[in-house]
N, C-alpha and C positions, 0 to 999 in steps of 0.2 A: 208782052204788054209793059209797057214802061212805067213805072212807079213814079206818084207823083210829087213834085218836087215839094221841097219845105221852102218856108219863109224864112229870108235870109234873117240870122241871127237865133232861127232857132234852133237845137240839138234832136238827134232819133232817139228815142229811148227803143234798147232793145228788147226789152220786155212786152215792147207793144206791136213787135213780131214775132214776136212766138222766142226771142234768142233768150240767151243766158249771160247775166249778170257777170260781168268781168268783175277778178278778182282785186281788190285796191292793192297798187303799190304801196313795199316800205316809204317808211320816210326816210329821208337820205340824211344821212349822218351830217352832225353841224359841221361848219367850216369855219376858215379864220381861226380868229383867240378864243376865239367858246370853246371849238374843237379842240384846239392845242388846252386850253386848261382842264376839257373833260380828262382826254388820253394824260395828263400829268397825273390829276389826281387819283387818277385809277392806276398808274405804278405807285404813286407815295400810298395808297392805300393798300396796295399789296405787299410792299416792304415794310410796311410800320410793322406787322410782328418778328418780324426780324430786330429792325430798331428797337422794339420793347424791349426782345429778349437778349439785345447788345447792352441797354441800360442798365437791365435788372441786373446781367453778369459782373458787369464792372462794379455797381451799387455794393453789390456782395463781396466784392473782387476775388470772383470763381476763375478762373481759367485764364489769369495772368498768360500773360506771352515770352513765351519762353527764352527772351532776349538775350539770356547767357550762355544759350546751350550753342557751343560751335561744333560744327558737323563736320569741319575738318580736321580737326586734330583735337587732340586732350593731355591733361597734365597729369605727373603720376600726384604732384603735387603742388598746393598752391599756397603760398606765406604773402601775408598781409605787408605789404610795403612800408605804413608806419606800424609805428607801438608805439602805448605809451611807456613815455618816462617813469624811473624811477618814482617821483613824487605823485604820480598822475596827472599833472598840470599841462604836458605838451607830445604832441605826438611826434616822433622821429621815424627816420628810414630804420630801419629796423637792421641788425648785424647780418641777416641773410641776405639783403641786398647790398651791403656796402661795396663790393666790387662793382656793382653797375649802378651805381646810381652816387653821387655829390651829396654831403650832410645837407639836411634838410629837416625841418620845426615849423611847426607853428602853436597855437594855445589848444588846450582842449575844449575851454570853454570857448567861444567867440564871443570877439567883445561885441557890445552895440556897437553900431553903423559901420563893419567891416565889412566892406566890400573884397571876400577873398574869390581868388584867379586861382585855379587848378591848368599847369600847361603839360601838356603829354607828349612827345613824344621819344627821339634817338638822341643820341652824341652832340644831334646838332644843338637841339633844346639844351642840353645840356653846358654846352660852350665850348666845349673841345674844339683845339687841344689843349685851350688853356680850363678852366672850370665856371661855375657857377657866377663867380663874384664876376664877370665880364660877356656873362649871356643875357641877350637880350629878355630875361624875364627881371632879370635884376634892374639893366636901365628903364623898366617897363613901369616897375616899380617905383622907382625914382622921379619918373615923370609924373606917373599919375597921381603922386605925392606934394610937385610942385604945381602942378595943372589943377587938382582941388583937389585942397589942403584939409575941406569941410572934414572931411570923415575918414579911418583911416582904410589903407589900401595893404593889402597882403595876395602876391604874387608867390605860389609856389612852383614851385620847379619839379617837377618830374620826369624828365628826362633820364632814360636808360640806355647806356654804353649799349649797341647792337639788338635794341627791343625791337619787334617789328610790331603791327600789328594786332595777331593774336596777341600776344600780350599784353597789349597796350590796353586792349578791351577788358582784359581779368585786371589790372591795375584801375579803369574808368567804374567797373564794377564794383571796386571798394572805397573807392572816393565820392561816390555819391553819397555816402553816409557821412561824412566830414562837414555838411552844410556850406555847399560851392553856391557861390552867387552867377557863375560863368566859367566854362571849358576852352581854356584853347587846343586845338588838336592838330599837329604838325609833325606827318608822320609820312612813311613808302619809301625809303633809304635802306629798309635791312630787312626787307621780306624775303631774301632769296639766302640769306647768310646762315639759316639752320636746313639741315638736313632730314625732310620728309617726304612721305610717300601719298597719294590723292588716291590709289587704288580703288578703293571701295567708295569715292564719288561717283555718282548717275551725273551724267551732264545734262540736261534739261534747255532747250532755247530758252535765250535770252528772252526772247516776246512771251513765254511761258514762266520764266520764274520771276519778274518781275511781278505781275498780278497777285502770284501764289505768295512774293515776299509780303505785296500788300495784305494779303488777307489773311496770313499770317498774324500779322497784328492782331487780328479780330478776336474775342472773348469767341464769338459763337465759330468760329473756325478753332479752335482748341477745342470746343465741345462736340465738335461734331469728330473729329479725328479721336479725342478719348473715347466718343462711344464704339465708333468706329471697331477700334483697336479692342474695347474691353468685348466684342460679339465675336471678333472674328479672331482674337488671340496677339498677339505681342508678335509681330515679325521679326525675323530674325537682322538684328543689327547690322551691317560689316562692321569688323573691328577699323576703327582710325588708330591713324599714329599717334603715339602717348610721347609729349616730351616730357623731358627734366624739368623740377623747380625752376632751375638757372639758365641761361642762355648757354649751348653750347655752338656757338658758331662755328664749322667749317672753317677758316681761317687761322682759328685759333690754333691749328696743330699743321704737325708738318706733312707738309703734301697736301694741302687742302684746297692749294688751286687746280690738283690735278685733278681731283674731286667733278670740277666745273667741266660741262661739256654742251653740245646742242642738243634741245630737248624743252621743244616743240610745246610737248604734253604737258611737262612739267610747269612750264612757264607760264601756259594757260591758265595751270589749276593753281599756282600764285597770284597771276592778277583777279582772277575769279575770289581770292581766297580774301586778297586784300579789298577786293570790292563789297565783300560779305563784312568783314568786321568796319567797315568806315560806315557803313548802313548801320548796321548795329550798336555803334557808340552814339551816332547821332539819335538812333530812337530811344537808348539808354536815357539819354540826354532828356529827351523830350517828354520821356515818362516821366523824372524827376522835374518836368518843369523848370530846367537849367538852363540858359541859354548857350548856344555852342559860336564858337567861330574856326573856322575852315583853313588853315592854312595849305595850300602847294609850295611842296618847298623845293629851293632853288639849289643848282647843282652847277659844277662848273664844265662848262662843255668843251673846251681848253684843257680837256685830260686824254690822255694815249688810252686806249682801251686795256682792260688791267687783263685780259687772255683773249685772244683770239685763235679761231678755228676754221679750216675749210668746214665746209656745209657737210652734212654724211651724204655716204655716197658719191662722190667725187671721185673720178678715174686718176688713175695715174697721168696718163694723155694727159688729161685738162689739168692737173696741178702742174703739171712741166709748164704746160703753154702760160697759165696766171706766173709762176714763178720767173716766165722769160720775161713775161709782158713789167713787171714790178722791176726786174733788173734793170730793162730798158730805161725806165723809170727815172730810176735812181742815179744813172748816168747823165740822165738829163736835168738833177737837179741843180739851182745854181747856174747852168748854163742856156736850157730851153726850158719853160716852164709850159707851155703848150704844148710843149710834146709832148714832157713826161705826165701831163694831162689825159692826153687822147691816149697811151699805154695802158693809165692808170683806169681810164674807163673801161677800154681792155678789158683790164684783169678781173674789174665787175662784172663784166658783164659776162666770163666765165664764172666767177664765184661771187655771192654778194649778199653771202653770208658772213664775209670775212672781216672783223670789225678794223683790225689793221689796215684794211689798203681804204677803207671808206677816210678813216684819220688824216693818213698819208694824202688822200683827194683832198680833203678840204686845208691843210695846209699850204696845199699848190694855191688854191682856190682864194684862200688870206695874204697868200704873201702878192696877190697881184690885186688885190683890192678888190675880189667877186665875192661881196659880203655874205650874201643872201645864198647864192652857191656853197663858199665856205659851210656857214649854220646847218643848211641843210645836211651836207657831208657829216660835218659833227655830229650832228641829232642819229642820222646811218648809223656812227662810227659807236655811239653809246647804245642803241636799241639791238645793235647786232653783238655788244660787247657778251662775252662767253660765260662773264662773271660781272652779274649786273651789280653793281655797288652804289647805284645812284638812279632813281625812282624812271621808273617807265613810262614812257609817252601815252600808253592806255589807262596806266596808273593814274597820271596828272589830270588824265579829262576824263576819268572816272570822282576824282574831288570837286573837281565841276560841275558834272552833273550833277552830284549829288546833292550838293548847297543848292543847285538850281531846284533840285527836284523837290527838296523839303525845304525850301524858304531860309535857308543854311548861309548867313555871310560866306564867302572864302577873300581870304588877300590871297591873291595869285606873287609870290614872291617869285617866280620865275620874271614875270613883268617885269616889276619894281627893278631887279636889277638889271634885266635886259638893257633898260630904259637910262640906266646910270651907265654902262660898260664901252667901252669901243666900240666899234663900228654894232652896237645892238648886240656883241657875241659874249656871252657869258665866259671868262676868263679870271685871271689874277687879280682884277681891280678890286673885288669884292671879297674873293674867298682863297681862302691859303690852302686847299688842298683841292679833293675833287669833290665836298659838298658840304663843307665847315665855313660858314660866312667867319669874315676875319672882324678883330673888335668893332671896327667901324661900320662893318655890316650890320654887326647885332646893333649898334644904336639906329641905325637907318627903319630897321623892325621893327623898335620897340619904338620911333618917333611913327612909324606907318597905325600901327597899334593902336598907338593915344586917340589915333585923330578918326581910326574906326570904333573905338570903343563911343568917343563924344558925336560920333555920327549916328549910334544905334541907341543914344541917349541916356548913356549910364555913367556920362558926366558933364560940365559945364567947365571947361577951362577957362580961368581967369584970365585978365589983359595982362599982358604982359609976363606969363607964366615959362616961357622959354629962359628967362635970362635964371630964374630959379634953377630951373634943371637942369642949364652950364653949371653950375656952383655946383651942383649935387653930382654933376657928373666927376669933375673937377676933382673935388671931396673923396670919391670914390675912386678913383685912379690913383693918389697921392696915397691912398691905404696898402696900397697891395706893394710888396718890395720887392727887388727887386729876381727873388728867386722866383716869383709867381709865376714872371715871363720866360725865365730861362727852366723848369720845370715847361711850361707850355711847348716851347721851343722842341727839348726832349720827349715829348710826349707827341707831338707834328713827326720826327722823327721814327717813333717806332710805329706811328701809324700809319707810313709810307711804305715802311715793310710790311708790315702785315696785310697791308693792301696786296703787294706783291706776291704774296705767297709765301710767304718766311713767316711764320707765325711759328713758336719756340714749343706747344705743349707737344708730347709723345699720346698716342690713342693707344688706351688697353689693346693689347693683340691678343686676338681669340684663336686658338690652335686651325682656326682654317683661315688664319692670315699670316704665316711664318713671316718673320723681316719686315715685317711691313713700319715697325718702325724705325727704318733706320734708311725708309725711302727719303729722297733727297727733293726740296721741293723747288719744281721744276722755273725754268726761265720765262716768265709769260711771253706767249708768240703774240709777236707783232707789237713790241712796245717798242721796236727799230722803224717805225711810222714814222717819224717825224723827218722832214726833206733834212736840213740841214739844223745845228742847235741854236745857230745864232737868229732862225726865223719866229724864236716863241719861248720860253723856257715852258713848262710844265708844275705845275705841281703836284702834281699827283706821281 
């Protein structure tokens, strides 16, 4: 029997068959921006006690961040870079650093409206070969003296003879107490110059320690690893390597470029090392509420590689064949330059590890005008160099990042000269050896400086304020006599050796190293790169 129909528009209730009541559906979650602000503030309401318990830490300032502690290496000891004077009125480099570091004062009291500059880093900072009275902190000074006049300006110089780094970070940690108004940090030329071991580092992905470095930071990330540690006992540490107060640079003694070799590992746990402390000076920085600025500093790419090595592991076979292929080379310089070209690729493309034939390529590469070839070669010839004396291409855009990452000016001084130099290749125009800007470099700096310091709004330079700071530069030149330069002169000199591996100190000999001082140090391989001398001098 067929059921009779309903009237359109009306509904069956099933009740009034005998069925059972369907159960009502949920309501369906909002949509749109209602949605999206529910789901917001239901994370920010589950993170607020975290947030609380980050405020209260710091309120209290419980469980600071352990900003100093370097997990790479440690000192047996660590002397304060100034002291006061005699009378107590000014702080000086103190007698334990005078070997690495240029006289240097300023007041103990700060006067009203001093605007002081703390600048950190190597030789370069410093002005070598000549010294302080012609590094670009001093014209820096000068300028921002002539540029406004209003209030006064005090630029110190901290620059240390072969500091890398680590160091640089335990000198940044005593200078925040000095009352710095701004850090300049211009540093990665002498990371690889002391001798240490990374053994007892975990290496960790990089997508991994970067988070851990952020939260690091965190008050309530220290309290949770304190409690951590106080339940389940004190793990047991690896020892790290312990240096001396003082720099002992590899270099400084004989046989110390034999010292240098390929190594891989090593070189890693260097750029990792110097990545750690440039993070670390800038949150130093940032905790003291200082402001920082970045420098990448500029190297001359127009240098022979100070040793070179076949790669490990290389057969005998394949060194004959690279060593035919380079001869070939070398017969063709001066007469075929595309030959000795296609040899020279050759000999890469057997080894290319070998920072010498990369040099000797980009020489072919300059003397026939393939600019862009050339550079490349160069940039080769110094990343594969055996005994890195001049900062690292993962170095350099790790200072980049880094100012990128935390909101960090940098001057990229690789740029700036680029930009000034021959065909774009960083050579002699600039710098007198392989990473010492020449006088005129450093005023090029210290005018690049002025013009980011009044770009970040920490001055107003007057009209006309350039012609001041000819006079003052003027003034400043007319001071120094003429031994300053011929002292600088001699001191270019024996830093050319010791570049090379002639460095004068003798190393204690430990009865498991008979003779070892009276090793002879060695010729560096592959500074016979260059095609012929009339296509380039060197400085370095």
């Amino acid at each position: 029997m067929t059921a009779p129909s309903l009237p359109p528009g009306s509904e069956a209730n099933p009740s009034d068959a005998g069925g059972i009541s369907p159960t009502p559906r949920a309501g369906k979650p909002p949509r749109g921006w209602r949605g999206i602000l529910i789901r917001t503030l239901a994370v920010l309401i589950g993170l607020a006690p975290f947030a609380a318990g980050e405020a209260i830490l710091r309120a209290l300032d419980w469980q600071r961040p352990a900003l100093h502690d370097d997990p790479f290496v440690g000192f047996s000891a660590v002397h304060p870079l100034f002291a006061l004077n005699r009378d107590g009125t000014r702080y000086e480099i103190s007698p334990a650093h005078n070997r690495f570091f240029c006289p240097e004062s300023f007041d103990a009291v700060k006067p009203r409206g001093e605007f002081r500059i703390f600048c950190l880093g190597g030789s370069t900072v410093q002005g070598r070969p000549f010294a302080k009275e012609t590094s670009y902190t001093t014209w820096l000074e000068l300028s921002l003296r002539a540029a406004d006049p209003s209030h006064p300006w005090r630029v110190i110089n901290c620059g240390g003879t072969s500091y890398a780094s680590y160091r640089l970070a335990e000198v940044m940690r005593e200078l925040r107490g000095y009352q710095p108004d701004l850090f300049l940090i211009d540093m990665g030329h002498n990371e690889f110059l002391e001798d240490r071991t990374y053994q007892h580092i975990t290496h960790v992905p990089k997508f991994i320690r970067r988070p851990l470095e952020l939260a690091s930071g965190l008050r309530l990330f220290g309290l949770i690893r304190s409690t951590v540690t106080a339940l389940g006992g004190r793990p047991h540490a690896p020892e790290k390597a312990i240096l001396g107060p003082a720099v002992e640079a590899k270099l400084d003694y004989r046989g110390g470029l034999a010292t240098y070799h390929h190594d891989e590992t090593w070189r890693r746990d260097v750029i990792d090392h110097f990545e750690f402390n440039l993070r670390r000076m800038v949150r130093m920085a940032q905790e003291a509420r200082v402001p920082v600025i970045l420098m990448n500093p500029v190297y001359n790419l127009d240098t022979p590689p100070f040793k070179s090595e076949h790669r490990p592991g290389l057969s005998n076979e394949a060194r004959q064949q690279f060593e035919a292929c380079w001869n070939e080379a070398r017969q063709s310089y001066g007469k075929n330059l595309p030959k000795a070209i296609e040899r020279l690729r050759e000999a890469i493309a057997i080894d290319d590890r070998h920072a010498g034939i990369h040099y000797a390529l980009a020489k072919c590469y300059q003397q026939l005008d393939r600019t862009e070839e050339a550079r490349r070669s160069f940039i080769d010839a110094k990343e594969t160099d055996v005994c890195p004396l001049r900062i690292l291409e993962p170095m350099s855009q790790t200072m980049l990042d880094v100012g990128r990452e935390s909101g960090t000016p940098v001057i990229d001084l690789v740029d700036l000269f680029s930009a000034r130099s021959r065909d774009g290749i960083l050579g002699d125009d600039w710098l007198v050896d392989h990473v010492h800007p020449s006088i005129r470099g450093h005023q090029l700096v210290a005018s690049v400086l002025v013009d980011e310091l009044a770009r970040e709004g920490f001055l107003s330079p007057s009209t006309g304020w350039e012609a001041d700071r000819d006079r003052r530069y003027q003034e400043q030149t007319a001071s120094l006599d003429e031994f300053y330069f011929l002292k600088g002169q001699k001191h270019l000199g024996n830093l050319r050796l010791w570049a090379q591996g002639r460095g004068d100190r003798v190393r204690p000999v430990s009865k498991s190293e008979p003779g070892r001082e009276n090793s002879a140090p060695p010729v560096p391989d592959g500074r016979e790169a260059r095609p012929e001398r009339r296509w380039g001098s060197s400085s370095g």
